[in-house]
C-alpha positions as CSV (number, residue, x, y, z in Angstrom):
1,X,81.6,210.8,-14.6
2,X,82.2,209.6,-17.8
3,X,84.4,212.7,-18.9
4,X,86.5,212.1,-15.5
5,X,87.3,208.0,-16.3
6,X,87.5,209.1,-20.4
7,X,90.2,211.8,-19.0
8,X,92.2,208.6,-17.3
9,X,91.6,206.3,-19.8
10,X,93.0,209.1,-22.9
11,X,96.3,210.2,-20.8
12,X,97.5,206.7,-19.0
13,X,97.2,204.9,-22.6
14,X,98.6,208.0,-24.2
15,X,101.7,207.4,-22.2
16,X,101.5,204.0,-22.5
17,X,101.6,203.8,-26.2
18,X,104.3,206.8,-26.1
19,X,106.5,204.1,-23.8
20,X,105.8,201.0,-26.4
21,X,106.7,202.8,-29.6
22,X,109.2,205.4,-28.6
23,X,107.3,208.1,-30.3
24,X,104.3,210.1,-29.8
25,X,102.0,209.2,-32.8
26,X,101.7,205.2,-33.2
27,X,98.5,203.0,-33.7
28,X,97.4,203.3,-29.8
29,X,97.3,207.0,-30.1
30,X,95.0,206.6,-32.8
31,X,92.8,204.2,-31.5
32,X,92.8,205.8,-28.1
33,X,92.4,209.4,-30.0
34,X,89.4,208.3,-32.0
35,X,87.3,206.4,-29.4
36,X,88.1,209.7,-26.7
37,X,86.9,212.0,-29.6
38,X,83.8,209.7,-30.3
39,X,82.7,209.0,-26.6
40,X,83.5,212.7,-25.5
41,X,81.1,213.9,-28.1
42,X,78.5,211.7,-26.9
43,X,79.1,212.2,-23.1
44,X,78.3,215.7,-23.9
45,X,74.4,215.0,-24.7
46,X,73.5,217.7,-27.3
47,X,71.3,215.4,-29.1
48,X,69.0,213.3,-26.6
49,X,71.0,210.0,-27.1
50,X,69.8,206.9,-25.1
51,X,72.1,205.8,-21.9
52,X,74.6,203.7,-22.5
53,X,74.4,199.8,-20.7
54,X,77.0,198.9,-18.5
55,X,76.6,195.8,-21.0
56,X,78.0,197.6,-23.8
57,X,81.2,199.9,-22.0
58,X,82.7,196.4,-21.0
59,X,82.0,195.2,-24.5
60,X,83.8,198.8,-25.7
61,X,86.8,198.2,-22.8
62,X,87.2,194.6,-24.0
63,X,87.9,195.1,-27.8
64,X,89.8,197.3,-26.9
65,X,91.9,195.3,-24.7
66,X,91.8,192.5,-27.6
67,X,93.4,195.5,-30.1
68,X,96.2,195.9,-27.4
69,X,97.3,192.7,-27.0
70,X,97.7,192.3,-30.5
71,X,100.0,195.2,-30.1
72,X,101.5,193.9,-26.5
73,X,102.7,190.5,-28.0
74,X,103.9,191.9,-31.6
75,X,106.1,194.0,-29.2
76,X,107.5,191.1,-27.2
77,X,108.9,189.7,-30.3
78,X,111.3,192.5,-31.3
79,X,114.5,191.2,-31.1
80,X,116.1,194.7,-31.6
81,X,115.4,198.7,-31.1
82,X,114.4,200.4,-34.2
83,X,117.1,200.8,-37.0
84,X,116.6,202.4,-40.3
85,X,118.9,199.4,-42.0
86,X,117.9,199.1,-46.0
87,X,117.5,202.6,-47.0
88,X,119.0,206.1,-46.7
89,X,117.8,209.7,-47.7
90,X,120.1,209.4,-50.4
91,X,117.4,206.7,-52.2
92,X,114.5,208.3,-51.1
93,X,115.5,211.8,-52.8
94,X,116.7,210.5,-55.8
95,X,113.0,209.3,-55.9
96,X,111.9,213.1,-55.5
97,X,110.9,213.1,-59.1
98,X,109.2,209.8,-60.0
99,X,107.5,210.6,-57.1
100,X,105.7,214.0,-58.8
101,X,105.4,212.3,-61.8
102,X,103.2,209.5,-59.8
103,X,101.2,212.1,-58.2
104,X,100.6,214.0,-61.1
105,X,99.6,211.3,-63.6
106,X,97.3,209.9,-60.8
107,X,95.8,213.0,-59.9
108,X,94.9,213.7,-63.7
109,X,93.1,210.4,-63.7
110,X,90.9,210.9,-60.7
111,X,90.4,214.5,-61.9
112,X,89.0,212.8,-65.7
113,X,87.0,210.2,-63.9
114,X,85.3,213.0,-62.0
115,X,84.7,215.6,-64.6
116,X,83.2,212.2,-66.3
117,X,80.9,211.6,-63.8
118,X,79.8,215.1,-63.2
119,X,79.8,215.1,-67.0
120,X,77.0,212.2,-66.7
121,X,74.9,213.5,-63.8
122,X,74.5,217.0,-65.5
123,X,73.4,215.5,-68.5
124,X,71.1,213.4,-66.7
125,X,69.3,216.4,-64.4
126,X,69.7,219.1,-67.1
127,X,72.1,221.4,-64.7
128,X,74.5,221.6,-62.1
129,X,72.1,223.4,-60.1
130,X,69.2,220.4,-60.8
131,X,72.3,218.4,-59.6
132,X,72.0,219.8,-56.4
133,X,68.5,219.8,-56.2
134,X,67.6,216.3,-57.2
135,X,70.6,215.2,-54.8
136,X,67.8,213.2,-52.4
137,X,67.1,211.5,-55.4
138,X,70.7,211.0,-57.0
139,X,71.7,209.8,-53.2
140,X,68.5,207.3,-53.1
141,X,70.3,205.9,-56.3
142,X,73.4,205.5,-55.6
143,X,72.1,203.8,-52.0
144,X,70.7,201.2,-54.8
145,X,73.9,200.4,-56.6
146,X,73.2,202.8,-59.6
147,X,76.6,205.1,-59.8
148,X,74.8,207.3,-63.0
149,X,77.4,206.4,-65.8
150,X,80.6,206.7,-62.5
151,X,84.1,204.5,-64.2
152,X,84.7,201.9,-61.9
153,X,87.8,202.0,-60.2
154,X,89.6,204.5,-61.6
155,X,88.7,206.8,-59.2
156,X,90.8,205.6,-56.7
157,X,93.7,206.5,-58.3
158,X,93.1,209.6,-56.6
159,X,93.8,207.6,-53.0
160,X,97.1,206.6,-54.4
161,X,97.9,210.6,-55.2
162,X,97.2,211.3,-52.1
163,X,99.4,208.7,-50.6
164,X,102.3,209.7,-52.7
165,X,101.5,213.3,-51.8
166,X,101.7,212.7,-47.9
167,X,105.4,210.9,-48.4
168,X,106.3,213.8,-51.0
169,X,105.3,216.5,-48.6
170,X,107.0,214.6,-45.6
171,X,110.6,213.9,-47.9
172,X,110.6,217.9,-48.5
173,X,109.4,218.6,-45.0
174,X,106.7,220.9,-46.5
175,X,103.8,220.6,-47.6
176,X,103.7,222.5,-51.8
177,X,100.1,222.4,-54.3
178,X,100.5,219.3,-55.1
179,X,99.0,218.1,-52.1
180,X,95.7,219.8,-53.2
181,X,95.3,218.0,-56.1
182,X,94.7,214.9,-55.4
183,X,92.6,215.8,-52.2
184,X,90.8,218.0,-54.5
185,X,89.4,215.2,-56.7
186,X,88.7,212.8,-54.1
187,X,86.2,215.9,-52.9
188,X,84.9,215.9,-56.6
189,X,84.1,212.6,-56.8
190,X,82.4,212.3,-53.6
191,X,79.9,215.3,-54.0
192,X,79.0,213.7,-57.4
193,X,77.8,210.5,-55.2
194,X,76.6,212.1,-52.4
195,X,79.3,210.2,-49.7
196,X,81.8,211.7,-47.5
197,X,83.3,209.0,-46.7
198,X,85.8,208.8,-49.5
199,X,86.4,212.5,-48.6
200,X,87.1,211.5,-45.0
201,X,89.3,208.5,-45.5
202,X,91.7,210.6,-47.9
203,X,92.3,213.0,-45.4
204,X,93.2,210.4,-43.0
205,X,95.3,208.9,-45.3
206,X,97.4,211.8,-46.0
207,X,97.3,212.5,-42.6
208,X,98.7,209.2,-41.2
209,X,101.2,208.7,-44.0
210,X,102.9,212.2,-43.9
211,X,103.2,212.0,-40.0
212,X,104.8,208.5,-40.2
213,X,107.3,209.6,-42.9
214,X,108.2,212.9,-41.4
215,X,109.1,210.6,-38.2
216,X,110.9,208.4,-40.6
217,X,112.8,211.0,-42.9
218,X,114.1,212.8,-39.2
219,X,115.7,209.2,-38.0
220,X,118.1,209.1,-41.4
221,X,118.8,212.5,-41.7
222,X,120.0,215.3,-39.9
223,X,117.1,217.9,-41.4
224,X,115.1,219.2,-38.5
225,X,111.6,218.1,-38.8
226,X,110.6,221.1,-37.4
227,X,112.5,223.2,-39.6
228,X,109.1,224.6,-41.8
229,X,106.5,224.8,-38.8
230,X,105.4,227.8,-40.4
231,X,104.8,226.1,-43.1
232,X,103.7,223.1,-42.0
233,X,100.6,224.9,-39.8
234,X,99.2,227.1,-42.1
235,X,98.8,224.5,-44.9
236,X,97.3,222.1,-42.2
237,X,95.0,224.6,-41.1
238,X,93.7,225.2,-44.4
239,X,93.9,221.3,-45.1
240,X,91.6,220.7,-42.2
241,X,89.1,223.4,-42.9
242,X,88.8,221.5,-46.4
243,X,88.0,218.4,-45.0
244,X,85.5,219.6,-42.8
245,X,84.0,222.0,-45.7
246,X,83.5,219.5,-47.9
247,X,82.3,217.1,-45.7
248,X,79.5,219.7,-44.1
249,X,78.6,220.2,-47.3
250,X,77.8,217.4,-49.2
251,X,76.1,216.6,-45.8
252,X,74.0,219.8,-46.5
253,X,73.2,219.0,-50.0
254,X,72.0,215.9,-49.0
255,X,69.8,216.8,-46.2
256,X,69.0,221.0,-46.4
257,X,67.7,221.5,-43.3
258,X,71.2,219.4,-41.3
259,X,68.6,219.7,-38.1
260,X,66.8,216.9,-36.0
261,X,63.9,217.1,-33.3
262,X,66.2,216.2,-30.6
263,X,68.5,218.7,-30.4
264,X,69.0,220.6,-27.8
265,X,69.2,224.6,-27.9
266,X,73.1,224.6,-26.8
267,X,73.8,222.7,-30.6
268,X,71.1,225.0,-32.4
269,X,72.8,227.9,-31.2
270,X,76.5,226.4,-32.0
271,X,74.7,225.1,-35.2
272,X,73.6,228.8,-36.1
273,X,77.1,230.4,-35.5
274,X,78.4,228.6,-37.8
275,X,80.9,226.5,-35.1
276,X,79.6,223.2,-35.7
277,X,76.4,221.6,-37.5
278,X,74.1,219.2,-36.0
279,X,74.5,216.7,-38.8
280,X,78.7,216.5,-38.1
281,X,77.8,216.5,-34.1
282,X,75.5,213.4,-35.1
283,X,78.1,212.4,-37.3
284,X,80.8,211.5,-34.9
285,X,78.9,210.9,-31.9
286,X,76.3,209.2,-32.2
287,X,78.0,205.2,-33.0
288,X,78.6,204.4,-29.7
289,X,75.2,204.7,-29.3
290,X,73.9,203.2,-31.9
291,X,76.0,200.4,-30.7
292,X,74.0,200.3,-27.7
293,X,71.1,199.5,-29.0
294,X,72.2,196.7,-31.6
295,X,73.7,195.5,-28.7
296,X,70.2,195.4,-26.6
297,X,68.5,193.6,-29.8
298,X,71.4,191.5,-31.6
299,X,68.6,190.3,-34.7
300,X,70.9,190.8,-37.7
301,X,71.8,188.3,-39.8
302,X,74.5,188.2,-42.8
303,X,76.2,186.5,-44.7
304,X,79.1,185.2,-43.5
305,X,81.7,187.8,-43.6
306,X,79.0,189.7,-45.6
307,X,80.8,193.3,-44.2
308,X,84.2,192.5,-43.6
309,X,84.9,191.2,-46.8
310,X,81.8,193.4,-48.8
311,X,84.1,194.3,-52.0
312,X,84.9,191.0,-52.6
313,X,81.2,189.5,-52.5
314,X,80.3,192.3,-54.5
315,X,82.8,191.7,-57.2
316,X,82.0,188.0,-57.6
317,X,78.0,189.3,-58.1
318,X,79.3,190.8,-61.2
319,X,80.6,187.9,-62.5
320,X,77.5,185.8,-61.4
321,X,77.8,184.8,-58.2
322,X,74.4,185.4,-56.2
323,X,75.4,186.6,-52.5
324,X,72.5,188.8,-51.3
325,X,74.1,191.8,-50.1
326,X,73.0,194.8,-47.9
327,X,74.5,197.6,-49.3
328,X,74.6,199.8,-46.2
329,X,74.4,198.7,-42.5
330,X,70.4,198.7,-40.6
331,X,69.8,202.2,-39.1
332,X,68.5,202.2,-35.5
333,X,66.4,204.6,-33.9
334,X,68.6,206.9,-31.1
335,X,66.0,208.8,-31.2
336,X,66.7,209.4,-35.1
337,X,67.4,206.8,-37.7
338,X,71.5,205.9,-37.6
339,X,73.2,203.3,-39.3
340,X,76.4,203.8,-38.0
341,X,77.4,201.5,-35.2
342,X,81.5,201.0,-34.8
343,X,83.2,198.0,-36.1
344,X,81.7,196.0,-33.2
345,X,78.7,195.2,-34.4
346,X,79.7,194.4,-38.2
347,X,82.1,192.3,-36.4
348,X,79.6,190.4,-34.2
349,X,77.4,189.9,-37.3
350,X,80.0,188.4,-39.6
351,X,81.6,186.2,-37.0
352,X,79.8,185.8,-33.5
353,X,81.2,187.1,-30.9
354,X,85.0,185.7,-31.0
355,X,85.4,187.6,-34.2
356,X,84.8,190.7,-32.2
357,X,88.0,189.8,-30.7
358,X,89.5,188.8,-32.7
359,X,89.8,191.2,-35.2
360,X,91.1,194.0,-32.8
361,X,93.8,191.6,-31.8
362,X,95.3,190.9,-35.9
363,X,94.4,194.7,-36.1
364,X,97.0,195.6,-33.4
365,X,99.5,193.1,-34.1
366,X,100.0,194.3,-37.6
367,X,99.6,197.7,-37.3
368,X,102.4,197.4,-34.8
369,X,104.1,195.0,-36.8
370,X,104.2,197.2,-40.4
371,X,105.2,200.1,-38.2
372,X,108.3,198.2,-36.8
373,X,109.3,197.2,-40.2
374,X,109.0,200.1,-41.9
375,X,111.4,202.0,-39.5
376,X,113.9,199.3,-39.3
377,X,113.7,199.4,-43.1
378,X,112.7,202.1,-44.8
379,X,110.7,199.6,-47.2
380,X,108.2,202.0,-49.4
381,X,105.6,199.2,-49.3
382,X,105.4,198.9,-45.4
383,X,104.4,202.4,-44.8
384,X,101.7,201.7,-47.5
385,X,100.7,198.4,-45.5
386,X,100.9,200.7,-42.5
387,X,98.9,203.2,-43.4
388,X,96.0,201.7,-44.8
389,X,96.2,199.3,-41.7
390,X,95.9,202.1,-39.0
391,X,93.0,203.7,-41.5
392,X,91.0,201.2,-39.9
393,X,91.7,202.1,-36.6
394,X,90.3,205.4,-37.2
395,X,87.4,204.1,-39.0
396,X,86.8,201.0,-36.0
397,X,84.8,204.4,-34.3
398,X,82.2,203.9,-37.8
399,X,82.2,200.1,-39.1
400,X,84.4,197.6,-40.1
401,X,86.6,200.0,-42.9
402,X,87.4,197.0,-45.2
403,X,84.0,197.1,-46.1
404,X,85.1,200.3,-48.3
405,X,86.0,199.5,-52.0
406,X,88.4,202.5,-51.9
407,X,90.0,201.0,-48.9
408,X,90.7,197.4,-50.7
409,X,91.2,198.6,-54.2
410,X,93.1,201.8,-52.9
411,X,95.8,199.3,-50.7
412,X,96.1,197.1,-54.1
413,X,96.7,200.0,-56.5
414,X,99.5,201.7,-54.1
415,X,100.5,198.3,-53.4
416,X,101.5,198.1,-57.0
417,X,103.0,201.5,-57.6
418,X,105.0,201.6,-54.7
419,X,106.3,198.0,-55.8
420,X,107.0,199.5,-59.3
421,X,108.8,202.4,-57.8
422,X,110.9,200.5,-55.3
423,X,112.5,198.2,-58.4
424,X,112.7,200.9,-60.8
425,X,114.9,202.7,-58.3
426,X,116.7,199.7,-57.0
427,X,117.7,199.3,-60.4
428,X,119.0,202.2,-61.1
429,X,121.2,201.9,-57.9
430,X,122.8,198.8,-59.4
431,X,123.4,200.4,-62.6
């Protein structure tokens, strides 16, 4: 049953959101794509998840209905169809080359910082190999706030590579190695921590930025975006199978055996060919549920804003402020320990129930609204608002994603690049 109203729900919104922004991939699509993917998985009970409450589908149904309404009324106040006005391919490819140059410099950061931090840890454990098998213990640590030596923040330089290398791929309407680098590094710096969630949210990133531009680039010019599908699928093949790689196996160096007491014999057998793992299956699926059963119990308390606004708490604790801060979200038992539980519930802890609302509703409006701008204007810094933005629609299927330092930091550091590369080129038009 659930498959046969999920079916309904996927293709009449699909349509929907095809109808409101006049092209295939917008923020509905997402947010109806990742909450389909989610629920499927779930509906399809490999791992002996608790039943979901009536309780919680309408609480599911109604957020979502909050996030489009956000998107419903930002649309009632165009005033215009979309028109590429400011810029023309002429600007974007004569900034071809500053372009490279930003994703090269950027990319040899983030590959320093991680060498740095790998540089740290094996000096620490003796080993890469003691690396790997102390990872329990260098995961337990970095759950604690201890990073082993990591630079703060230069890191996400890496994020701001891989931005740059989604709109350079999309302006030459293939995708060349440059791409890899950045990804690469990101992949680095994750395994030395232990997270995949770094590792996740830079694919999404390139993924969500290059689609957006290719749309864009095809609107000013007469190339065919289709013109290197050749091209365009193998390397997104191979792209894909290193996101899901690298996430599977810093997820196996974390936790060896990747197996749980609950699953059933149709995911052991999937998990032994090699198809999918039990730990991804739990991965992806298992929030909604988890969601359930914060839902049934509702005891956390925070501080206020204590997830949404995480990286900003944390920094003032450096300079001396004293906000007691959970570093990860409480696990609940489903029936294994997951911690996991959409941006619903972060939201109902921070704010009470009309920030769960709420929330969805400024998520739609401006995810919508930087979209609109940013093809009526071709303004670098709106597909960067954009992008980061619709990240957290991806992410809503998780937590709250502004809880990520690379999400906050990552927004301000492309922020200020793509501000420094939009004058530098507006002055040398004027010149």
């Amino acid at each position: 049953m659930i498959s046969l109203w999920l079916s309904i729900f996927f293709v009449t919104f699909i349509f929907f959101g095809k109808f409101i922004y006049k092209r295939s991939f917008n923020p509905i699509f997402l947010y109806v794509s990742a909450w389909s993917f989610t629920i499927f998985l779930y509906s399809l009970k490999l791992i002996d998840f608790s039943d979901i409450s009536n309780f919680t589908w309408f609480i599911v149904i109604a957020v979502f209905f909050a996030f489009l309404s956000g998107v419903i009324i930002n649309r009632l106040l165009w005033n215009n169809s979309i028109n590429t006005l400011e810029y023309d391919e002429t600007w974007w490819l004569s900034k071809e080359t500053n372009i490279k140059k930003i994703i090269m410099y950027t990319s040899l950061v983030g590959f320093l910082v991680s060498i740095q931090h790998w540089y740290v840890l094996v000096k620490e454990f003796g080993s890469i190999p003691m690396v790997l098998l102390n990872a329990s213990q260098i995961y337990d640590m970095r759950v604690e706030g201890d990073h082993l030596g990591k630079i703060p923040y230069l890191d996400l330089f890496s994020y701001v590579g891989v931005f740059f290398s989604a709109i350079y791929s999309a302006l030459r309407n293939k995708f060349s190695y440059l791409v890899i680098f950045p990804l690469i590094n990101v992949i680095l710096t994750d395994a030395a921590s232990l997270a995949r969630a770094g590792v996740f949210f830079a694919f999404v990133l390139f993924g969500i930025t290059f689609i957006t531009s290719r749309y864009f680039f095809k609107s000013i010019s007469k190339r065919d975006i289709y013109s290197n599908n050749t091209n365009i699928i193998i390397t997104t093949f191979l792209i894909i199978i290193l996101a899901v790689g690298s996430v599977s196996l810093i997820r196996l160096i974390r936790n060896p055996l990747g197996d749980f007491k609950s699953t059933s014999i149709e995911l052991k057998k999937l998990s032994e060919t090699g198809i999918i793992s039990s730990s991804i299956y739990l991965y992806f699926s298992s929030p909604v549920a988890v969601l359930n059963e914060y839902l049934d119990k509702r005891k956390e308390v925070a501080v206020f804003g204590e997830n949404t606004f995480y990286p900003i708490y944390n920094n003032l604790n450096r300079i001396g402020a004293e906000v007691n801060l959970k570093p990860y979200p409480k696990g609940y038992f489903i029936p294994m320990w997951v911690n996991s539980a959409t941006y619903i519930r972060e939201l109902d802890v921070d704010f009470g129930p009309l920030g769960v609302f709420i929330f969805p509703f400024i998520l739609g409006f401006l995810s919508t609204h930087f979209w609109k701008k940013f093809f009526d204007t071709g303004n670098l810094v709106y597909i960067v608002l954009y992008s980061f933005t619709t990240i957290l629609i991806i992410f809503s299927i998780f937590y709250i994603g502004t809880r990520l330092t690379f999400w906050l930091f990552g927004l301000v550091f492309t922020i200020i690049t793509s501000i420094f590369l939009k004058r530098k080129g507006e002055k040398s038009l004027n010149t």
